[in-house]
DSSP file (Angstrom, degrees, kcal/mol; ACC not computed):
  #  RESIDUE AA STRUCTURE BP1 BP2  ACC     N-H-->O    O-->H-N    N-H-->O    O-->H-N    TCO  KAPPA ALPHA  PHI   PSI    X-CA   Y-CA   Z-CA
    1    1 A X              0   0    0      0, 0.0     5,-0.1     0, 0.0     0, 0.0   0.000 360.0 360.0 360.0 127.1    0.0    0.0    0.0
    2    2 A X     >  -     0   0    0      1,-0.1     4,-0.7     3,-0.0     0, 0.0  -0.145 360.0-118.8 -46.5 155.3    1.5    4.0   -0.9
    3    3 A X  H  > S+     0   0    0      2,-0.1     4,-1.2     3,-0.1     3,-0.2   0.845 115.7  60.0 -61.4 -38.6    2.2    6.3    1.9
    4    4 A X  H >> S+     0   0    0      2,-0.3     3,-2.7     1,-0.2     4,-1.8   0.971 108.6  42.4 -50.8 -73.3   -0.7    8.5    0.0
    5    5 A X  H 34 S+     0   0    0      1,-0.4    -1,-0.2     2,-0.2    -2,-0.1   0.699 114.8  45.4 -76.6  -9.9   -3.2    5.9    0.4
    6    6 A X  H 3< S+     0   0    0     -4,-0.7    -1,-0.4    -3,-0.2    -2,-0.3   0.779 118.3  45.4 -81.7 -22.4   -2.4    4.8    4.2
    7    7 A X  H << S+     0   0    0     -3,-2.7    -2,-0.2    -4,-1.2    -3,-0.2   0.842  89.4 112.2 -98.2 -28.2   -2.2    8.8    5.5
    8    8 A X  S  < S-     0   0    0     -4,-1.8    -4,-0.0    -5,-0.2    -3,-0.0  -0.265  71.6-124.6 -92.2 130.4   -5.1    9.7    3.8
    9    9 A X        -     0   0    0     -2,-0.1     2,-0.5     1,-0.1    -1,-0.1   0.274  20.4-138.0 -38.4 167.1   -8.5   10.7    5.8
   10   10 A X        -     0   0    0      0, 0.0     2,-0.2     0, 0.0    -1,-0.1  -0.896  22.6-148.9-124.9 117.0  -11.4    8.7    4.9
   11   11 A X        -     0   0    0     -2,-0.5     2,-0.1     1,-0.1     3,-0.1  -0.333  15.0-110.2 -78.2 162.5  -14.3   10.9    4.6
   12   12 A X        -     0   0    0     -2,-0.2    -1,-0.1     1,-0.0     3,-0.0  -0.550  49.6 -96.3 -72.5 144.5  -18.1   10.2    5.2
   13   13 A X        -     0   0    0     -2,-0.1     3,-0.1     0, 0.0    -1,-0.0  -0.200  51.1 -87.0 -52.9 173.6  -20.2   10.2    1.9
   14   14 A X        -     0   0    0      1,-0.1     2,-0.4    -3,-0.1     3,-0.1   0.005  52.7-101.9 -60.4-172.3  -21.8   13.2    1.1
   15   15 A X        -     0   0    0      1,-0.2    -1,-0.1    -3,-0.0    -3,-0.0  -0.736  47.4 -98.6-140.3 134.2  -25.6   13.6    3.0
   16   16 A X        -     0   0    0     -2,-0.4    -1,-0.2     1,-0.1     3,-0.1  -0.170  26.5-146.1 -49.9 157.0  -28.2   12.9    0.7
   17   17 A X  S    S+     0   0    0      1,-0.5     2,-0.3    -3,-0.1    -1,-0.1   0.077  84.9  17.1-117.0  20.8  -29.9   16.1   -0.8
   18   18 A X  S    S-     0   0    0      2,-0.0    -1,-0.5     0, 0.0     2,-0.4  -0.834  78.6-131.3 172.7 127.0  -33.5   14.8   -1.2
   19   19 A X        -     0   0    0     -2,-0.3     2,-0.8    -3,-0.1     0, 0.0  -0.955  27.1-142.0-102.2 142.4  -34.6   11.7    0.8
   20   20 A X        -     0   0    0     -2,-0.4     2,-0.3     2,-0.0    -2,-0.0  -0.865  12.9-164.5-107.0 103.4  -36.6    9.3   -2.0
   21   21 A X        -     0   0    0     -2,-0.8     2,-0.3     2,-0.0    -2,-0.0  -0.679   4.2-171.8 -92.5 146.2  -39.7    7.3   -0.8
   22   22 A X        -     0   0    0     -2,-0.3     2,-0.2     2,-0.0    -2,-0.0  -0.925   2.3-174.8-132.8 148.1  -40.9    4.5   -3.1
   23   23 A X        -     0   0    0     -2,-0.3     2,-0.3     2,-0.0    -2,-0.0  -0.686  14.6-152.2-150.5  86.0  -44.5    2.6   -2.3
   24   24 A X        -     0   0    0     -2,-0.2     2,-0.3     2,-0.0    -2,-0.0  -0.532  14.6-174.6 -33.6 117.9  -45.4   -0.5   -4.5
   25   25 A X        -     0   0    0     -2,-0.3     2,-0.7     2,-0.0    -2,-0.0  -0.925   3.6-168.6-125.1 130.7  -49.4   -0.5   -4.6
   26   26 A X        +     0   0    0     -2,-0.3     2,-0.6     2,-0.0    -2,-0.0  -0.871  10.9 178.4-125.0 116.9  -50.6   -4.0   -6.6
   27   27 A X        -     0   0    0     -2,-0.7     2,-1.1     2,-0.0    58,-0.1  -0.866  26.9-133.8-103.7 116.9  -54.2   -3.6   -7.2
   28   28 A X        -     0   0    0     -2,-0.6     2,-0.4    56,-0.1    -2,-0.0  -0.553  27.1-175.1 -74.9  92.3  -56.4   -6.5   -9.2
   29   29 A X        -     0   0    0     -2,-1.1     2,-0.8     0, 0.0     3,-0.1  -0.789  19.2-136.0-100.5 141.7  -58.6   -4.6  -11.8
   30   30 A X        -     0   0    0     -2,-0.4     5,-0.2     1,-0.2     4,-0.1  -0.818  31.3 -92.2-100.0 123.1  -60.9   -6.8  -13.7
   31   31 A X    >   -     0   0    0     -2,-0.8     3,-0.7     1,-0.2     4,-0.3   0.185  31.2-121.4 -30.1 152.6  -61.2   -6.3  -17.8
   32   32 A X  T 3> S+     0   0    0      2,-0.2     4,-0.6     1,-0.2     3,-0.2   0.520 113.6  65.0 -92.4  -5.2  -64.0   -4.0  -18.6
   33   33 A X  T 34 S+     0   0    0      1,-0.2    -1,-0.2     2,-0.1    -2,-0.1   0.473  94.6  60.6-115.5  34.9  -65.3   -7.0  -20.6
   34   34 A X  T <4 S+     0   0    0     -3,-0.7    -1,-0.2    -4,-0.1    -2,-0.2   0.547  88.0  70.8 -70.2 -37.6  -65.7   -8.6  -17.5
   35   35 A X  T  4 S+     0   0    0     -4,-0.3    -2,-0.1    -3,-0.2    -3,-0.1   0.862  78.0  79.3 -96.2 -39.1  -68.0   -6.2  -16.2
   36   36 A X  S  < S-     0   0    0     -4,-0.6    42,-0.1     1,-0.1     2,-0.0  -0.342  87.7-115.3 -70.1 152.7  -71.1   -6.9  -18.2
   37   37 A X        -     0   0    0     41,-0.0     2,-0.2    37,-0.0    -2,-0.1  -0.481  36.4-107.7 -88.2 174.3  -73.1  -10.2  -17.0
   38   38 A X        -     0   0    0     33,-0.1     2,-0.3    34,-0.1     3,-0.1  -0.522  35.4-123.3 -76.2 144.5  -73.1  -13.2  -20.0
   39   39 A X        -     0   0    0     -2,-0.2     3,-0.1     1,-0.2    -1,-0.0  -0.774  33.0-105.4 -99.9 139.2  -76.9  -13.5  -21.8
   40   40 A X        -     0   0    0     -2,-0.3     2,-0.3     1,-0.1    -1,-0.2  -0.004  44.5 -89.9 -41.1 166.6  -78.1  -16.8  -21.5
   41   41 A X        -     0   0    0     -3,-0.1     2,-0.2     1,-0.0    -1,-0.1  -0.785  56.7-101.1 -96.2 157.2  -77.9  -18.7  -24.9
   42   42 A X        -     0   0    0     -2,-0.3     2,-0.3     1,-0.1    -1,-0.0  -0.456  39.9-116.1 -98.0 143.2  -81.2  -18.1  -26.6
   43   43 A X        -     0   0    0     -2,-0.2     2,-1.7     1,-0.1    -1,-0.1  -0.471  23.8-100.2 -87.9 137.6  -83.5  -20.7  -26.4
   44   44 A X        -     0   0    0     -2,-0.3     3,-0.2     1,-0.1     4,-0.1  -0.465  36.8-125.4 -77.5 104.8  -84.9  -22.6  -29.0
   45   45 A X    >   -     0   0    0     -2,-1.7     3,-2.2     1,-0.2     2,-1.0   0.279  23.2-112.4   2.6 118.0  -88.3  -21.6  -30.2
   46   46 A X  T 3  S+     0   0    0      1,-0.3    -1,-0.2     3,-0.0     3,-0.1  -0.471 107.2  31.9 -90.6 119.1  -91.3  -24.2  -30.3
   47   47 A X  T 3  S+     0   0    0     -2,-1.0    -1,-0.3     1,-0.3    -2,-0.1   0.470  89.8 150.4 123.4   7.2  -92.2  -24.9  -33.8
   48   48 A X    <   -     0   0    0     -3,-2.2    -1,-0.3    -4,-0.1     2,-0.2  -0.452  27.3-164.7 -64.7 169.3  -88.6  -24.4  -35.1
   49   49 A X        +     0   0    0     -3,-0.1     2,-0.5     2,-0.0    -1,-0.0  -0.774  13.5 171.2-136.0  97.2  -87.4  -26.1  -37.9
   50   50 A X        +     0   0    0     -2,-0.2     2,-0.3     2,-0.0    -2,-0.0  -0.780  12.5 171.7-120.5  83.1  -83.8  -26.5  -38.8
   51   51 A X        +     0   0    0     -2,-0.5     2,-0.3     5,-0.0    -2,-0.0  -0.748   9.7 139.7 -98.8 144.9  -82.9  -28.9  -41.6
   52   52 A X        -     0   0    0     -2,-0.3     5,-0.0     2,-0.0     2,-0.0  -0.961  49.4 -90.2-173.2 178.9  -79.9  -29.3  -43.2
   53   53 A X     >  -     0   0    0     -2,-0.3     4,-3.5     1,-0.0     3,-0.2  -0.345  65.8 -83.1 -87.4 172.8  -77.2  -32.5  -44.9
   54   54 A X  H  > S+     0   0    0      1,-0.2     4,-2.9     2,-0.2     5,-0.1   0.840 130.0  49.0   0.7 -85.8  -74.5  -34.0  -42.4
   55   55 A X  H  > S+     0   0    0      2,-0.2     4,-2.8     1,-0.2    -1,-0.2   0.790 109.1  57.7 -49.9 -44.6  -71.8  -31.3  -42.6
   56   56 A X  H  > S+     0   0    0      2,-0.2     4,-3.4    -3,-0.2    -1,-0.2   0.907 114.7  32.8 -58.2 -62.7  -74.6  -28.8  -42.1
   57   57 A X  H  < S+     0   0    0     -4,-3.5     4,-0.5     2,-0.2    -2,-0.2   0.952 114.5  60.0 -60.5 -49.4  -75.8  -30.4  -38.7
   58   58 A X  H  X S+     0   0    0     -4,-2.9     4,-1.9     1,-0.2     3,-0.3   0.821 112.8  39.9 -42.9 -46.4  -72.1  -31.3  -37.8
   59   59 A X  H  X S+     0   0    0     -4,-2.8     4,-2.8     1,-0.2     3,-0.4   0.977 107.0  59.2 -47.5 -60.7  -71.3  -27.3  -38.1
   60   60 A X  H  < S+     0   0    0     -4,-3.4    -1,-0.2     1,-0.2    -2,-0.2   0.615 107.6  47.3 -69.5  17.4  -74.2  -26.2  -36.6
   61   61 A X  H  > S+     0   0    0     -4,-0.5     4,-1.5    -3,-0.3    -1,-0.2   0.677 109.4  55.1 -98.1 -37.4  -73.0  -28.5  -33.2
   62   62 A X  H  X S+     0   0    0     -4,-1.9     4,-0.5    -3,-0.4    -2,-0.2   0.788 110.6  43.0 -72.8 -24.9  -69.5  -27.2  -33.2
   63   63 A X  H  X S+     0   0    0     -4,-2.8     4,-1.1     2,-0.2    -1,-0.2   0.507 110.5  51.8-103.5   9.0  -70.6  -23.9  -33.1
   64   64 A X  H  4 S+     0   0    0     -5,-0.3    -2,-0.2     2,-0.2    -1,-0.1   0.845 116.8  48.6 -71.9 -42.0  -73.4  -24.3  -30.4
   65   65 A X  H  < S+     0   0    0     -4,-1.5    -2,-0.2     2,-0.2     4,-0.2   0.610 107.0  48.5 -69.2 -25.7  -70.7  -25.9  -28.5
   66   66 A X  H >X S+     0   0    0     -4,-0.5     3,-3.4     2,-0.2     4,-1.5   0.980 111.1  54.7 -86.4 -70.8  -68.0  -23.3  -29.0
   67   67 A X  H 3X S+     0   0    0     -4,-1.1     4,-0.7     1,-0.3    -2,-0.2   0.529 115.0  39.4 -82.0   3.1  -70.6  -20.6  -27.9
   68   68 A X  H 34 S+     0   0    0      2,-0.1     4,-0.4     3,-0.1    -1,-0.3   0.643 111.1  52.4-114.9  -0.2  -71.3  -22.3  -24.9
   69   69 A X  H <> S+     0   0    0     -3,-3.4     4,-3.8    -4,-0.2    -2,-0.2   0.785 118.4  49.3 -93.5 -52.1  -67.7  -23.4  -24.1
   70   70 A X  H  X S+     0   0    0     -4,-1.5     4,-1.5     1,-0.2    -3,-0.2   0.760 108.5  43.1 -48.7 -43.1  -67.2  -19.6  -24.6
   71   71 A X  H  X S+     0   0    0     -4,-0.7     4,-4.6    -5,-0.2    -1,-0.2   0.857 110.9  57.3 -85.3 -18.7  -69.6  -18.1  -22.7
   72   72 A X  H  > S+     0   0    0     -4,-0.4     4,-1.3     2,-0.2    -2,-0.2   0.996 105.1  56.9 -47.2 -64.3  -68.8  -20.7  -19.8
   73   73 A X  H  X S+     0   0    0     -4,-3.8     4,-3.4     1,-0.2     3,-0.2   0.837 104.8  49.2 -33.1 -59.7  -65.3  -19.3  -20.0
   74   74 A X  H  X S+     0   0    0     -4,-1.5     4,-2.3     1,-0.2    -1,-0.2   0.939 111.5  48.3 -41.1 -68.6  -66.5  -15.6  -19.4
   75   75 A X  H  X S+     0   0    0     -4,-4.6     4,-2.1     1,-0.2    -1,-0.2   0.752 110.1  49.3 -62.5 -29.7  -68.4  -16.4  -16.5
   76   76 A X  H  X S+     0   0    0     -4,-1.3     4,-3.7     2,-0.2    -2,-0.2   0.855 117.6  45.7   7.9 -82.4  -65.7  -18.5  -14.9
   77   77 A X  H  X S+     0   0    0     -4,-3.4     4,-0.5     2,-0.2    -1,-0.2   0.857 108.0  50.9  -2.6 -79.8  -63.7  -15.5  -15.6
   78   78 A X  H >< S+     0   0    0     -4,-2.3     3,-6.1     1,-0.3     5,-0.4   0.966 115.6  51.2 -54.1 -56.3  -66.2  -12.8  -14.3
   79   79 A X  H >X S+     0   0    0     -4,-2.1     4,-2.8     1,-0.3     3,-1.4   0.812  99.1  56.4 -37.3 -53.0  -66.2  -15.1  -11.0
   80   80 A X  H 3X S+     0   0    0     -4,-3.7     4,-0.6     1,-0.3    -1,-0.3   0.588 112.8  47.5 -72.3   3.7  -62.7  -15.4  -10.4
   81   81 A X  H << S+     0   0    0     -3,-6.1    -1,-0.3    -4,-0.5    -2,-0.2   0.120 102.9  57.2-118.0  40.8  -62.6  -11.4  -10.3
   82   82 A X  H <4 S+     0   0    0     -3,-1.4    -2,-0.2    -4,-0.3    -3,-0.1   0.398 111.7  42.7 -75.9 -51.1  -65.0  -10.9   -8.5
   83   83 A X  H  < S+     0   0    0     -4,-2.8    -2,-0.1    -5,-0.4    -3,-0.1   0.866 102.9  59.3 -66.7 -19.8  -63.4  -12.8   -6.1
   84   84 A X     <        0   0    0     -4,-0.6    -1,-0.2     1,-0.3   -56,-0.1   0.794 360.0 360.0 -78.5 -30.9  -59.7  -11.7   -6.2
   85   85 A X              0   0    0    -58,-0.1    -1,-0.3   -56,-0.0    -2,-0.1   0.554 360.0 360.0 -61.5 360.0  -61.1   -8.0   -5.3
């Protein structure tokens, strides 16, 4: 070690000029297209009549089924923020 660096005072750091407060907040906000409730799926009408080949029926099942797998999802959803608030 130099003579310099052994003689030499050791000063205190400088004093802060401004003390800096920090606050983390986490808040659970729910989608705004949460917030409206889900419409029932519309009921089928007495005296319908829906005809149609195979393919026809096979469509119209997948998509009854996706809009009810869908809306299930949503309420699921809406529920678990409701609760987390």
């Amino acid at each position: 070690m130099s003579a310099a660096c052994a003689s030499s005072p050791v000063s205190p750091p400088p004093a802060p000029s401004a003390i800096i407060q920090t606050r983390v907040q986490t808040r659970t906000v729910c989608p705004a297209e949460l917030g409206p409730d889900v419409p029932d799926q519309p009921k089928v009408p007495a005296g319908a009549k829906i005809t149609a080949n195979a393919a026809g029926q096979d469509w119209l099942k997948a998509l009854l089924d996706w809009g009810a797998g869908l809306s299930a999802t949503l309420k699921d959803a809406k529920t678990q923020c409701a609760k987390s608030q």
